[in-house]
Structure formats: C-alpha cells, structure tokens
C-alpha positions as CSV (number, residue, x, y, z in Angstrom):
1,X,131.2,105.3,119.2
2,X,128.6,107.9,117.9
3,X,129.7,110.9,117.0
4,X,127.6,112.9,119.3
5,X,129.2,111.0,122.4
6,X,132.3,114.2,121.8
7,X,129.9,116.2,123.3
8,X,130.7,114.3,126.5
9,X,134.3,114.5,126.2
10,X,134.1,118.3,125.4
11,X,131.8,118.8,128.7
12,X,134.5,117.0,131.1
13,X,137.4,118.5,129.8
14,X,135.8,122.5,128.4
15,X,139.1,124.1,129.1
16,X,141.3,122.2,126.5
17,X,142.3,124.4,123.8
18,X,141.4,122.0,120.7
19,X,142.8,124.3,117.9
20,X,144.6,127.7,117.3
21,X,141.9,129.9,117.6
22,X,142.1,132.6,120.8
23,X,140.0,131.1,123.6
24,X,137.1,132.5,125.8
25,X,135.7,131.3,128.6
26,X,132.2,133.2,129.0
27,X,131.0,132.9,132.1
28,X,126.7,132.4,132.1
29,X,124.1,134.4,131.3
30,X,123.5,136.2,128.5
31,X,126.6,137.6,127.3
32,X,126.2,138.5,123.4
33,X,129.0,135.9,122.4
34,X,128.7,136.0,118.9
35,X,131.3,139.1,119.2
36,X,133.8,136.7,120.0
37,X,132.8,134.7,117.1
38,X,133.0,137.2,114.9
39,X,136.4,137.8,115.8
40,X,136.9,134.7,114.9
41,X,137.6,132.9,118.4
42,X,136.4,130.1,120.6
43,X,133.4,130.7,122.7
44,X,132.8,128.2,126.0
45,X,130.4,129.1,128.3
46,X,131.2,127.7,131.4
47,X,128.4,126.4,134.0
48,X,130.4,124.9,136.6
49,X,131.5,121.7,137.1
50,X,132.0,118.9,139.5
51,X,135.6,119.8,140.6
52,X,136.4,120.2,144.8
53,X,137.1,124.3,144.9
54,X,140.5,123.5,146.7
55,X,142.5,126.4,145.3
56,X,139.2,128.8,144.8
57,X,138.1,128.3,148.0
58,X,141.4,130.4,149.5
59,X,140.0,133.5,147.3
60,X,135.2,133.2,148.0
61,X,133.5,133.3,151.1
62,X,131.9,129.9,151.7
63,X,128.4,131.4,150.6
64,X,129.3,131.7,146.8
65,X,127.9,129.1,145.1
66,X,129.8,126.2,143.4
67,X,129.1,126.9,139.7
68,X,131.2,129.8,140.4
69,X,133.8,128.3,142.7
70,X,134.1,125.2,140.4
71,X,134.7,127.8,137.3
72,X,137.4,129.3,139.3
73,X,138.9,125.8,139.8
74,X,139.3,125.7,136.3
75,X,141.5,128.7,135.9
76,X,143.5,127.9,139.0
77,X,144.3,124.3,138.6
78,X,146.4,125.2,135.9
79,X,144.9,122.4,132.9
80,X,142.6,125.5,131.5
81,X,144.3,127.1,128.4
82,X,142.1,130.4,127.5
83,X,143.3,133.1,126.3
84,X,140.8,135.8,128.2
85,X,137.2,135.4,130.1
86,X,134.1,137.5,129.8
87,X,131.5,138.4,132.4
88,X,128.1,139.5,132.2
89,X,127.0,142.1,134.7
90,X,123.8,141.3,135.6
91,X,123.5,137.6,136.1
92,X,124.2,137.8,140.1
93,X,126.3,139.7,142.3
94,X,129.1,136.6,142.8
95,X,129.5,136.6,138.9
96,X,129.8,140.7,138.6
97,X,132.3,140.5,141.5
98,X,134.8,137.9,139.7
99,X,135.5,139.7,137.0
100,X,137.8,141.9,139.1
101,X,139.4,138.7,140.8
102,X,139.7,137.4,137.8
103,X,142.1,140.2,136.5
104,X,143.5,140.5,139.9
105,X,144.7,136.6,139.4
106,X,145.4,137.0,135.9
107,X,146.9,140.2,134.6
108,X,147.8,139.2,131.8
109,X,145.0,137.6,130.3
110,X,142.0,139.2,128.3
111,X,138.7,140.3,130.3
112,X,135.9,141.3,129.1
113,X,132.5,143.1,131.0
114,X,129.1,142.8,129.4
115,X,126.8,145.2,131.5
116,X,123.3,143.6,130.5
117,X,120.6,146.1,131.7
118,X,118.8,145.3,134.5
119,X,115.2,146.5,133.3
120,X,114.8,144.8,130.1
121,X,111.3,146.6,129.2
122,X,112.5,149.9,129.7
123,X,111.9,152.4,127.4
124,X,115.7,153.3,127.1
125,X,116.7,149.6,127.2
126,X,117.5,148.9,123.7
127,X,119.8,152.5,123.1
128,X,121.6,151.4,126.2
129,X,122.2,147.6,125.0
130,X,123.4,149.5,121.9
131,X,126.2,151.5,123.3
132,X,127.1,148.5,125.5
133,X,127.3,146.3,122.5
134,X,129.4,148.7,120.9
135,X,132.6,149.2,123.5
136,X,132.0,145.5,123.3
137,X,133.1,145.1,119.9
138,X,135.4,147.9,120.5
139,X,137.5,146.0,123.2
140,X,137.0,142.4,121.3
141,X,138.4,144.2,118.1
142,X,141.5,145.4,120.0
143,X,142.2,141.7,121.9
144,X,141.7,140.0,118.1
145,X,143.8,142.4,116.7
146,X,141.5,142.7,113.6
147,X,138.2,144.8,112.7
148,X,134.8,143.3,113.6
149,X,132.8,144.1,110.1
150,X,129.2,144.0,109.6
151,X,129.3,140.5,107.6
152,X,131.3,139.3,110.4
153,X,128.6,140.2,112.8
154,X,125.5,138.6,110.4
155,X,127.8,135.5,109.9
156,X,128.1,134.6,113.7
157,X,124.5,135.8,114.7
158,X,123.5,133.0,111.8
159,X,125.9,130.5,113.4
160,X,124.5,131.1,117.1
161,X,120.7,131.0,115.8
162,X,121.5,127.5,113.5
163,X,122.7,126.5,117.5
164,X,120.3,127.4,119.5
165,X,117.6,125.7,116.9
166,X,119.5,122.7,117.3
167,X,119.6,122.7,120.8
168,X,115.5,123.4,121.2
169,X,115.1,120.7,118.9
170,X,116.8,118.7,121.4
171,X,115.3,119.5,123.9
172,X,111.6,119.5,122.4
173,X,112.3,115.4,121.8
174,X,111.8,115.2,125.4
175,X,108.0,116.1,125.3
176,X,107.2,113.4,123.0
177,X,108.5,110.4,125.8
178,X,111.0,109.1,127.7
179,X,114.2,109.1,125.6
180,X,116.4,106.3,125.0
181,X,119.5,107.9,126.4
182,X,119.2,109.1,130.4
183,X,117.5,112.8,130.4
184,X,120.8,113.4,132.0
185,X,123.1,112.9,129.2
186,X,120.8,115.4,126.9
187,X,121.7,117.7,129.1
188,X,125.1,116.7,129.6
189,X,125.4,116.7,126.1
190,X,124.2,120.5,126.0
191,X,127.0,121.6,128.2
192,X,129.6,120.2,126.3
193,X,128.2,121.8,123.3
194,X,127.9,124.8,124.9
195,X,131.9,124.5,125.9
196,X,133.0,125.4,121.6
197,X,129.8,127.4,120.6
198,X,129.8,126.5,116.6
199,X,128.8,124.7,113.3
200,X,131.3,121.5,115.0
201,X,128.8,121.4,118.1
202,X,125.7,122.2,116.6
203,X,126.4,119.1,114.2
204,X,126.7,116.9,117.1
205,X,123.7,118.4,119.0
206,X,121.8,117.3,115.3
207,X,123.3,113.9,115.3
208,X,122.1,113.5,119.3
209,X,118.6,114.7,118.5
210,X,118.1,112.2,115.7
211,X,120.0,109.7,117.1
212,X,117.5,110.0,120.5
213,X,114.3,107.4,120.2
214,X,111.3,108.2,122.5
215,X,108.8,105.8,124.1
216,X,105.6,106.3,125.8
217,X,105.3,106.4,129.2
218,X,102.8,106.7,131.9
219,X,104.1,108.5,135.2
220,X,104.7,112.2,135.9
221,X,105.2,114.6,133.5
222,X,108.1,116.7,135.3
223,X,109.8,120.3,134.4
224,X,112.6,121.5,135.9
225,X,113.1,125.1,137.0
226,X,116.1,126.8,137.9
227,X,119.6,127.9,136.7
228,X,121.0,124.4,135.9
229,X,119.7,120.4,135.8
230,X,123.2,119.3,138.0
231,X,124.1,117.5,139.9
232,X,122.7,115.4,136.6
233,X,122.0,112.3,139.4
234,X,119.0,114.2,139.9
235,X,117.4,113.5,136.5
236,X,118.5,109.6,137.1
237,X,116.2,109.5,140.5
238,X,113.2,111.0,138.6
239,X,113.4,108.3,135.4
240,X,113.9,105.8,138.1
241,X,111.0,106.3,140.1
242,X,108.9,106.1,137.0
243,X,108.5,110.3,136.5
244,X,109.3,111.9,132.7
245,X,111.3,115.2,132.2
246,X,109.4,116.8,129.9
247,X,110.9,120.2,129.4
248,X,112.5,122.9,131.6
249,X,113.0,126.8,132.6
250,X,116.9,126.7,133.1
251,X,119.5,128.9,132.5
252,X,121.2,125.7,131.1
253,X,118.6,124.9,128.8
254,X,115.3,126.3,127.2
255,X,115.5,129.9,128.6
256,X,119.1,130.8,126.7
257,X,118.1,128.7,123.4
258,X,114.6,129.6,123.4
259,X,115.0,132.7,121.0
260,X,116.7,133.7,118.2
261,X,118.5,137.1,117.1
262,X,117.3,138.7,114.1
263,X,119.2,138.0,110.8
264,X,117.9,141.3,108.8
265,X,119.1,144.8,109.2
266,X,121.7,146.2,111.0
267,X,123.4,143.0,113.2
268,X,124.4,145.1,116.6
269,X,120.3,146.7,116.5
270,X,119.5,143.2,116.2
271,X,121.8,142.2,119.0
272,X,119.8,144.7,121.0
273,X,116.5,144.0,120.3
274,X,117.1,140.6,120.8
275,X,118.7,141.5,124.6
276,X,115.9,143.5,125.0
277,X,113.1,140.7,124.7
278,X,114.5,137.7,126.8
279,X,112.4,135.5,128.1
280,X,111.4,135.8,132.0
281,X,114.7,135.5,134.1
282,X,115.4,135.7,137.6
283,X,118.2,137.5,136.9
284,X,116.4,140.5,135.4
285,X,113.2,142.8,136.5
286,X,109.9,143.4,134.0
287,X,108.3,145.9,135.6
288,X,104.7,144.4,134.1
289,X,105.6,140.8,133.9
290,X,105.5,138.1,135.8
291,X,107.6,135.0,136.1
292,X,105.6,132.9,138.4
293,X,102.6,133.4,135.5
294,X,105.4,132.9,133.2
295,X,106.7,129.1,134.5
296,X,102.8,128.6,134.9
297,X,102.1,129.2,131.5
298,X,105.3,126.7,130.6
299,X,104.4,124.3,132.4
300,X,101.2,123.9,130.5
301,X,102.6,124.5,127.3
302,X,104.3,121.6,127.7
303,X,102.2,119.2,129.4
304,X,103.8,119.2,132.4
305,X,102.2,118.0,135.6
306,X,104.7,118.7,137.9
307,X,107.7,121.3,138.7
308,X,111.0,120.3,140.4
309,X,113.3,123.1,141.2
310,X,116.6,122.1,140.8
311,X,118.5,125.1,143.0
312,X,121.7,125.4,143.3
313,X,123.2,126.6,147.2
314,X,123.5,130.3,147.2
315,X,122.1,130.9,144.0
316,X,119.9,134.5,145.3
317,X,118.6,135.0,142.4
318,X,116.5,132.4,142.0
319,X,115.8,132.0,146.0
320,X,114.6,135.2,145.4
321,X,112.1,134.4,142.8
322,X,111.1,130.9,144.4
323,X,108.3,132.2,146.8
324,X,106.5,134.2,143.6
325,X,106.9,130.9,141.6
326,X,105.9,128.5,144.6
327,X,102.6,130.5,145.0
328,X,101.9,130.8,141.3
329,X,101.9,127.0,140.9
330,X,100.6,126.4,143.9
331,X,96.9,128.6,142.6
332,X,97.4,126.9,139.5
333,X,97.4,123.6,141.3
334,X,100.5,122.4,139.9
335,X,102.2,120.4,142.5
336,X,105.9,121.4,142.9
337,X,109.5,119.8,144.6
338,X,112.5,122.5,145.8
339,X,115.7,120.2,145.8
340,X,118.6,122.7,146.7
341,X,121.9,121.0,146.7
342,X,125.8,122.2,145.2
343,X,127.5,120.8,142.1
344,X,129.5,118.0,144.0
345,X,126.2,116.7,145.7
346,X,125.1,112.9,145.1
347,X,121.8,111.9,144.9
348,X,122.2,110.9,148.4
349,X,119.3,108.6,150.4
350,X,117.3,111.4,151.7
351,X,117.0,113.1,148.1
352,X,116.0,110.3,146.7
353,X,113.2,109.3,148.8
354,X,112.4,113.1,148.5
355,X,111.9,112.5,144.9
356,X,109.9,109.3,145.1
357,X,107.6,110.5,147.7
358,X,106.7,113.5,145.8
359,X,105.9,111.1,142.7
360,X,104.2,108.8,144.6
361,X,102.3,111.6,146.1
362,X,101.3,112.8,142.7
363,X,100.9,109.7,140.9
C-alpha cells in the first residue's frame, strides 16, 4: 500500500484520536487554526461526511444542510474523541448557530468562536481581525494550559503555509490531464489531510502529488464551484463521460489553500492581513469586487471550458451567489451545470444523464 493511501483512512474515520495531543474539531471556513497548532494540539477540519443524521436530526430543522448535520453525527454517535470544537462566525448562519448547541450538548468540552468579519475590505478590517485574533489566543492559551509565544505562532503559520503549498500543488496536477487516480480520491485524499492539519499530512499530500501520473485527454475541460466536490460520485460521472476536472473554486479545495500567511514580522498582524485578503467567498461581502468576474476570471486561468456547480441542499450562501455567477458565465459564454444534491446522495440515473447531456451538449 502507498503511503499516501492513510489519507483515505484518516478521511473515513477524522474523529479517532491518533495520539496524546488535545483534539479540535474546526468546523469550515476560515478559522485561523494555526492557534491550535501553536498550542500544540490536533487540528481537523471537518466537512461533513456521509453518515445518516439519525441522532442530529432530533436537534436541526430539516433545512440545515447535511455537512452540518453529518458533523453533528460525529459528536453524537459517540466514536468521536475531541477534546473541544471551534466555529467560525461568518461562514453561514447554521454553522454560527451550532456553536451554542454544541455547548448546550457538551458542557464540558472546549469551544471556541472565531468571529471572521463580514466585510473583508473594510477599512477597519484588519484592527478588528486583530483583537479577534487576540481573545483567540487568549482562550486557546487557557484550554492548553500553557502560553502561546511569538515562535510558537511563526512555527505553525510555517507549518500551515508548507500545507497549503502542498495541497495547491495537488491540485495544480489536475490541469496538466486526466490523473491516474479518479479526480475523486484527490479530493478525498484532501479531506483526510485536512482531518490532522500538519508536517504527517502534508508528507502524504507530497507523496500523492508525485505519486499522481497525468495523460492527455481530449473532452471538456470542467471546474467545479461551490463549497465542496461530494458526494465524490459526481467527479466519477464526469471522468466517465469523457469530461476532465481541471481545477475548482471550493471551499474544500483551491479557495482555502490558495494563499499563504505571511512568515515576516509580527505572526498575529500577519494572521490579520492574511484574513483580510481572502480570495472571493460566498461567505463574505467586498464591497467593490465581484465573484461572478472572479470564477470568470478562474475559469480561464485555468483552461476551463466548462463550470459545474457542485451545491450542496441548503447551503444559502452560495444559492445566494449562484444567480451573479450564472449570469457572469453565461456573458462570458462559458457554458455551466447546477447539480444540487446532500452528502448521502448517489449519483443516481437522472444525475448522470444530467451530466452526460451537458457534455454532450458541449462537446
């Protein structure tokens, strides 16, 4: 077995505790985890999973979406064995909200709130991330029971940026042809590395990456846009109907990896200014940007001929961005596929054919 193939195990089984390190699951996006490294802990971000919401469905209305829900599984089933959970307030109203179920369920476990600021360009933006960053590392400190230093800081924010370069290099093998492991598993493979953020996984995202042959081929060139690529069954119609993923703009992908945190001066500035220049999001506002010009301007950057959207059910922040990005592809003439479906969906029939008519349609 290739060493890179622990990526799957670590992506169907994130909530095992795999040493004696305190354990956080970070629930997506854009929470500043290298805090938690810092302190010396495990970080997992969590992007749902393809569990039945049995015992979560007693505590969510049936409009919250399964990435959520399937989170929530985790923690009630009774196999997850964190320590504490953190929640970034910005991502979407259903993942703000949890963070007080979350306590409610578990008193006695460690939780953390990240309030990302809603208006990333302005002009008070980077003093607010600042003070955010710094009750942070305040309430981190007192859960490790040990001081966060500078050096601790620099240390982590290196760790996170040797990560993410890994994990864009990944992901940038899938421009030059159709890989020899299923598009699915690269991305598969980025969850589970994304479920023990650190030197361990970034090894095995290296080892995947040069491990991963590419060979021509001569259909579609196809991004996908959204929050995540599952249900991964997705990716297997596209490949089968002769299409290439060439790249994405996913939460769970090239928009979190795509940019790295400054590794000079003071590390929580850095932190700041690094919060305060994401790429385009649909769960934040630029009051002078655009992200339907954005995912135009990705698509041919990367050669793309085609967008799918891969949404997720209940997922308003990007339904509220689709119509902006629909019309922005559609004046660029960049044809474009909405496949909205939950986490325990199968590539069922009627998706399918929906997939191969649009590539047929396309050529």
């Amino acid at each position: 077995m290739a060493e890179f193939e622990n990526l799957f195990a670590v992506a169907d089984a994130p909530y095992q505790r795999c040493d004696q390190r305190k354990f956080v699951a970070v629930f997506p996006m854009w929470f500043p985890y290298e805090i938690f490294l810092a302190a010396g802990m495990r970080v997992a971000e969590w992007w749902g999973y393809d569990v039945p919401p049995m015992l979560a469905d007693a505590h969510f209305p049936t409009y919250i979406c399964t990435l959520v829900k399937s989170n929530f599984e985790l923690l009630l089933n009774g196999r997850s064995e964190i320590d504490g959970a953190a929640f970034p307030v910005a991502t979407c109203d259903s993942i703000q909200n949890s963070a007080g179920l979350f306590q409610h369920l578990f008193p006695g476990k460690f939780v953390a709130y990240f309030r990302m600021v809603q208006n990333p360009d302005s002009a008070s933006a980077a003093e607010y991330l600042r003070s955010e960053l710094l009750r942070v590392i305040d309430e981190v400190e007192d859960f490790a029971g040990r001081k966060i230093s500078d050096n601790d800081l620099r240390n982590a924010i290196k760790t996170v940026n040797a990560f993410r370069q890994a994990a864009r290099d990944l992901l940038l093998r899938l421009q030059s042809g159709r890989p020899s492991l299923p598009t699915a598993q690269v991305y598969k493979g980025l969850r589970g590395a994304l479920a023990d953020v650190g030197p361990y996984t970034t090894r095995l995202l290296r080892d995947l990456c040069t491990s991963l042959q590419t060979s021509p081929f001569a259909g579609p060139r196809i991004m996908l846009v959204g929050m995540t690529a599952e249900p991964f069954d997705v990716l297997t119609a596209i490949e089968s109907a002769g299409a290439g993923i060439v790249g994405d703009d996913l939460g769970l992908g090239w928009r979190t990896m795509s940019a790295d945190v400054s590794e000079k001066g003071d590390p929580v500035e850095a932190l700041a200014q690094h919060l305060a220049h994401l790429p385009q999001c649909s769960s934040l506002h630029w009051g002078g940007k655009s992200r339907g010009a954005y995912v135009v301007a990705r698509a041919k950057e990367i050669g793309a001929n085609a967008v799918i959207f891969t949404r997720l059910k209940f997922c308003d922040p990007e339904a509220f961005d689709y119509p902006e990005i629909k019309c922005a592809l559609d004046d660029a003439k960049i044809p474009n596929l909405l496949l909205e479906r939950d986490l325990r969906d199968k590539a069922e029939g009627a998706v399918t054919t929906r997939v191969e008519a649009f590539l047929e349609q396309i050529g």
